[in-house]
C-alpha angles and dihedrals in degrees: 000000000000111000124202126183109232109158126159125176124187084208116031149052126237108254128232110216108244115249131242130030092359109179114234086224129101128217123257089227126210102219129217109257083233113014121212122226129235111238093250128151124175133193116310129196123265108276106234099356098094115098102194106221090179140024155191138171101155099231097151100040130259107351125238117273091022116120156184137217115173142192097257100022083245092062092098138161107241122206119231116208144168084259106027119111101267108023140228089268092079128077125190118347094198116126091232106040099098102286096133100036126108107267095017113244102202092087123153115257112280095216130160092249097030102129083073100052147273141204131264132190095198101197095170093051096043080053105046107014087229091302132105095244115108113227092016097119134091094260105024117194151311085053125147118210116208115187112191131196133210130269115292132198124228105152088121094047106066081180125047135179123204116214135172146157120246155158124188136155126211140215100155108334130103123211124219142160112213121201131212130192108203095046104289102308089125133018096209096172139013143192125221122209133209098354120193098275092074101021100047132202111292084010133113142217115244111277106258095018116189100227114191139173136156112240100178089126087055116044096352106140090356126134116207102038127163135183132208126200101210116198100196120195100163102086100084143115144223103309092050150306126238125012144170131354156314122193122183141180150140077059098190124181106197154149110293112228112260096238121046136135121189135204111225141136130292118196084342101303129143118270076230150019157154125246118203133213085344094288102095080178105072122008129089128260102234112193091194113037124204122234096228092052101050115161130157126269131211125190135212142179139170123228147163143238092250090178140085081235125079111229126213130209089019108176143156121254124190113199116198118205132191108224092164092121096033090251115097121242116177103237096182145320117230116187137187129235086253124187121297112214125026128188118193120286094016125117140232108205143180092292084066104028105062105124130218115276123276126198115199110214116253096252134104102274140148118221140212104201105194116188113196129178103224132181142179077262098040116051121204085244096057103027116117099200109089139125132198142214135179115228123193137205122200137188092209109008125087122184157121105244125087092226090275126122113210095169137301137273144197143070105041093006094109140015116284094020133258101257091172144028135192146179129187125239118191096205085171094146134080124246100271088226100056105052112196094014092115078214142110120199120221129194105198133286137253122235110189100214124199120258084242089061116131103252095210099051123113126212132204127212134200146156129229141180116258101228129108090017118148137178115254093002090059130193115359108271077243100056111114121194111260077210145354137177132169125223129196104215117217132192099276085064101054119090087014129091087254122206127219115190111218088195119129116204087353084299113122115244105268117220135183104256104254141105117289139176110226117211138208115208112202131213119156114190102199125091107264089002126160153178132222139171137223113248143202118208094193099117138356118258117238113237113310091001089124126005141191132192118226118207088264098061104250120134118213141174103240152316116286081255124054085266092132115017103104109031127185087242098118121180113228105217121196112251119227087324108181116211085191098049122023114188110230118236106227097185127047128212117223151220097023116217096025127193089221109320145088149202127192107183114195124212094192123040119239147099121304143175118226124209129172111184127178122251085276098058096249111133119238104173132020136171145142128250133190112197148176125236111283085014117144128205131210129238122201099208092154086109098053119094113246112278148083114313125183116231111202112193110197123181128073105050088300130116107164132156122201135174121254124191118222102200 
C-alpha cells in the first residue's frame, strides 16, 4: 500500500527529531494537573464552502454492508450507543487508558454528534479485559482492527475531502484509513493520521479532533470506492505493542474548499519555526530574551496547497504584535519570498519561507508572534491557516520557555534516569553598563520545581564553555566549571519557581562574555526522591540547545518527543549593575520568603510607588505610600500563587527592584 503523511492538529506542532546521540527512549511524563494550552490555531476548513457528498454518524449503529475483519479475528471495533452496554458515556475500559489519571483521560468522544453513538477501537481493554494483567483480553496484542465501509460513489466529485472527529492515545499503535477503488478488492493507498511525531508516546489527540485530508488522488471521480479505519498495534517494541484507543465519528466525505493553504511537515521539520541570530543550526530558541543579549530573529514554515485551486505568489507572513499593555498594537509584518506558483498538493516549504530579520528592541516587552500563509488568492485578513506563539523580552530573565508549562521532567522520568540537565545560554555580550569590561554580571536563576520534588535534595550548578562538548562523550576530561555552587532545596521551594541567588557578598557573579552551558547537577536524598522541572513544548531546540545526562553517563539532546526542550531553568541577569557606583537600597523587604505577608521598611520618609510584578513583568499588585523615616509599610500577598515576584520601590531618589518569595 502507498502511504502518504497527512497529519493536521488543532493543538500541536509537528516535531523534528533532535540531532545527534538521541536516545530511542520517552519520558514518563508528570503531567500538569491542568495543562495550558499553547494559542495555537491551525488551519480550519472553509466556512460555508463545503458541499458534503457522504455521510455517517452512526446514529443508528454500525450501517448495513459495513464491516470488520480483525487480527486476530476478536480485535474488533465496538459501537457505543445511547443504549449499548456499556453506553456512549464510556470511553475506554482498558486498565491503562487513563482511567486512573487526573483528570482521566479515557474520556467518550466528544463528537458533534456524539449523544447518538460513535465507534471505538479499544485496544487496552481488548488487551487486558480491565485488569492489570497483560494478555488477559479477548484479543490480546499485537492486534491490528480494520473497520470497512460500504461501496461509495464519486463518479460526480472529481475532488474529495475526507473529515472526521476523533480522539485517540497512543502507546505503540498508528492509526490509518485505506481506500480502494473496485470495492475493496484492493487498498491501493492509505493516510495516516496523527503519526508519532505530533502525537507522541503516552500522549493523545484533542478530544473531538477535527482530522482532515484530501484524498482527490485517491478516490477523486471514481465509482466503487471503500474505505477502511485501520487500528494498528503491531508496530512496538520491547516494552509492548497496541494501546490504548481510537474513537471516530461524523465520518464526511465532501468538496475541499478551492483556496487553502495548510500548514504541515517537510522532511520532518516543523510547520513552523524561529531562526536566532541567523544560524537556525545551532543557536538556541530563547522564549524570553534578554535585553542584553539582543540579537535578530527570522521565521520559516512549510506548508501545502490544501485547494482544488493553484495558488500564485504564496508566501509566509509573520505579523508581531505588541501585547505589553494587553492591548495589541502591530509592531511589523515580515514576509518571505514565498513560491510563486502552487499547484494543488504541492508544498512550499522552509527553503521559500524564510522571512526577512527582526530585531526586537532592547526593552521589557511581551509579544504575540502570528504566521499566516497568504496568496494573491488568500489575503492575510481572510487566510485560515495560521498559528500563533507568545514571545517575551525581559530586562533580567533568559530562557527558553515561553512562559507555559506543558509537565514536568527529571529524575525518574526516563530509564536510566536523568541524573543531569542543561540549557545554553549565549551570554556573548558585555554588560551595557560596563563598556569595555568583557563581563556580564548574573543574579541567580528560577527553577520552577515540581510540587513532587524531593524537599530534601540538593542541586548543583555550574557553567561551562561550550567548546569541545559532544553528545554522548560529554565535556573534554580537561573542562573546569567557570562556576559552581551547590544548593540544599526545603520545603518553601518545592512546588514554587524558586530563586537561587548566585551573588557573592551582594555582588552578582562576573563571567567572561561568551556562550555556556549551564548545568544542573541532580541528588535527591529521599528514598525514592526525585526532581523534576517545569517544561514548555512550544519549539524544538537546535543541537545542544538544551541537554540532559542519563545514569550511564551519556549526554543527549533530547527525547525522541519535545519532553525536554524549554525548561523552567531561567537565567537572572543583572541588569545595568555598576562595579564603580553601587546605588544604595534605602528600604528592605521581609520576611523572605513570606506565607502571605510583607513588610518594606523604609529608611527615608517620602512618597513612594509600590509594584510587584510576577517573573514575566507583568504587575500583580501597585499602590502609593507616604511614610515617615524608619516607617514600614505592609504588603497583602495571601492572593498570589506561590513563586518569585519582583517588588519595584520608586520615590526619593530611589528605583530599586528586589525578589521576594511567595511560599
Amino acid at each position: 500500500m502507498k502511504k502518504t503523511a497527512i497529519l493536521f492538529l488543532s493543538l500541536a506542532s509537528a516535531v523534528a527529531v533532535n540531532a545527534q546521540g538521541l536516545p530511542q527512549i520517552d519520558p514518563v511524563l508528570e503531567p500538569q494537573d491542568a495543562p495550558a494550552k499553547h494559542a495555537i490555531k491551525k488551519a480550519t476548513p472553509e466556512s460555508g464552502t463545503a458541499n458534503v457528498v457522504w455521510s455517517e454518524d452512526f446514529a443508528n449503529g454500525i450501517p448495513t454492508g459495513w464491516s470488520q475483519t480483525g487480527t486476530p479475528a476478536t480485535a474488533q471495533w465496538e459501537y457505543r450507543g445511547p443504549n449499548t452496554t456499556p453506553s456512549n458515556s464510556t470511553g475506554s475500559r482498558g486498565n491503562f487508558s487513563g482511567i486512573n489519571n487526573t483528570p482521566p483521560t479515557n474520556d467518550p468522544l466528544a463528537s458533534t454528534t456524539g449523544s447518538n453513538g460513535f465507534m471505538i477501537f479499544d485496544s487496552d481493554y481488548l488487551d487486558n479485559g480491565g485488569t492489570s494483567v497483560f494478555g488477559s483480553g479477548s484479543a490480546p496484542a499485537p492486534h491490528i482492527g480494520r473497520l470497512t465501509t460500504d461501496m461509495i460513489d464519486l463518479s460526480q466529485h472529481p475532488s474529495v475531502e475526507l473529515k472526521f472527529e476523533t480522539y485517540a492515545r497512543r502507546f505503540f499503535s498508528n492509526w490509518f484509513v485505506a481506500f480502494s477503488t473496485d470495492g475493496g478488492a484492493t487498498f491501493t493507498d492509505t493516510v495516516e493520521f496523527f503519526d508519532p511525531s505530533t502525537v507522541a508516546v503516552n500522549a493523545s489527540t484533542l478530544n473531538g479532533e477535527v482530522a482532515l485530508a484530501n484524498v482527490s488522488a485517491f478516490v477523486g471521480g471514481q465509482d466503487s470506492v471503500v474505505m477502511q479505519f485501520i487500528f494498528d498495534g503491531t508496530d512496538g517494541n520491547v516494552n509492548g505493542n497496541g494501546y490504548y484507543y481510537w474513537m471516530i465519528d461524523d465520518i464526511e466525505l465532501r468538496t475541499p474548499p478551492a483556496n487553502q493553504m495548510l500548514f504541515t511537515t517537510w522532511n520532518g521539520a516543523p510547520a513552523q519555526d524561529m531562526i536566532y541570530n541567523g544560524n537556525g543550526a545551532a543557536y538556541p530558541k530563547y522564549g524570553i530574551m534578554n535585553t542584553n543579549q539582543i540579537v535578530p530573529v527570522e521565521f520559516d514554515a512549510n506548508f501545502f496547497n490544501y485547494g482544488t485551486n493553484a495558488q500564485s505568489n504564496a508566501t509566509l507572513d509573520v505579523e508581531i504584535w505588541d501585547v505589553t499593555s494587553g492591548t495589541p498594537s502591530l509592531v511589523t509584518t515580515v514576509s518571505a519570498p514565498g513560491c510563486a506558483n502552487l499547484a494543488p498538493g504541492d508544498t512550499c516549504d522552509y527553503n521559500d519561507l524564510t522571512t526577512t530579520q527582526w530585531t526586537p528592541p532592547a526593552q521589557q516587552a511581551s509579544y504575540l508572534l502570528v504566521w499566516k500563509a497568504v496568496s494573491d488568492s488568500i489575503s492575510s485578513a481572510s487566510t485560515t491557516t495560521t498559528d500563533t506563539f507568545s514571545f517575551f523580552v525581559h530586562d533580567e530573565l533568559y530562557s527558553t520557555d515561553r512562559n507555559n508549562v506543558d509537565n514536568y521532567v527529571g529524575t525518574n522520568s526516563a530509564n536510566p534516569e536523568i541524573i543531569a540537565m542543561g540549557v545554553m545560554y549565549d551570554l556573548s555580550n558585555e554588560d551595557a553598563n560596563n563598556t569595555g569590561s568583557g563581563l556580564v554580571y548574573l543574579e541567580g536563576l528560577t527553577i520552577e520545581l515540581s510540587a513532587l520534588t524531593d524537599s530534601t535534595a540538593d542541586i548543583e550548578v555550574a557553567f561551562y564553555d561550550t567548546t569541545g562538548f559532544a553528545f554522548n562523550a560529554g565535556f573534554p576530561a580537561s573542562a573546569t566549571a567557570a562556576f559552581r555552587r551547590s544548593f540544599t532545596l526545603n520545603g518553601s521551594l518545592v512546588g514554587t519557581n524558586a530563586y537561587f541567588d548566585l551573588q557573592t557578598n551582594g555582588n552578582p557573579l562576573a563571567l567572561p562574555a561568551q556562550p555556556y552551558l549551564m548545568i544542573l547537577n541532580f541528588f535527591p536524598n529521599a528514598t525514592d526522591g526525585v526532581i523534576r522541572i517545569a517544561n514548555d513544548q512550544s519549539f524544538d531546540q537546535p543541537g545542544i540547545s538544551t541537554v540532559m545526562q542519563l545514569a550511564d553517563g551519556n549526554w543527549y539532546g533530547g527525547f525522541t518527543s519535545r519532553a525536554h526542550e524549554g525548561t523552567f531553568i531561567r537565567l537572572v541577569v543583572q541588569e545595568n549593575f555598576s562595579v564603580a557606583d553601587q546605588d544604595l537600597i534605602n528600604f528592605s523587604v521581609y520576611p523572605n520568603p513570606t506565607s502571605g505577608e510583607a513588610n518594606i521598611m523604609f529608611a527615608e520618609g517620602g512618597a513612594y510607588t509600590i509594584d510587584v510584578l510576577d517573573m514575566v513583568g507583568n504587575r500583580v499588585m501597585s499602590q502609593e505610600a507616604t511614610v515617615n523615616t524608619n516607617e514600614k509599610v505592609q504588603l497583602d500577598l495571601s492572593s498570589l500563587p506561590k513563586g518569585v515576584y519582583l517588588v519595584n520601590v520608586k520615590g526619593e531618589n530611589t528605583d530599586k527592584t528586589v525578589k521576594l518569595t511567595v511560599k
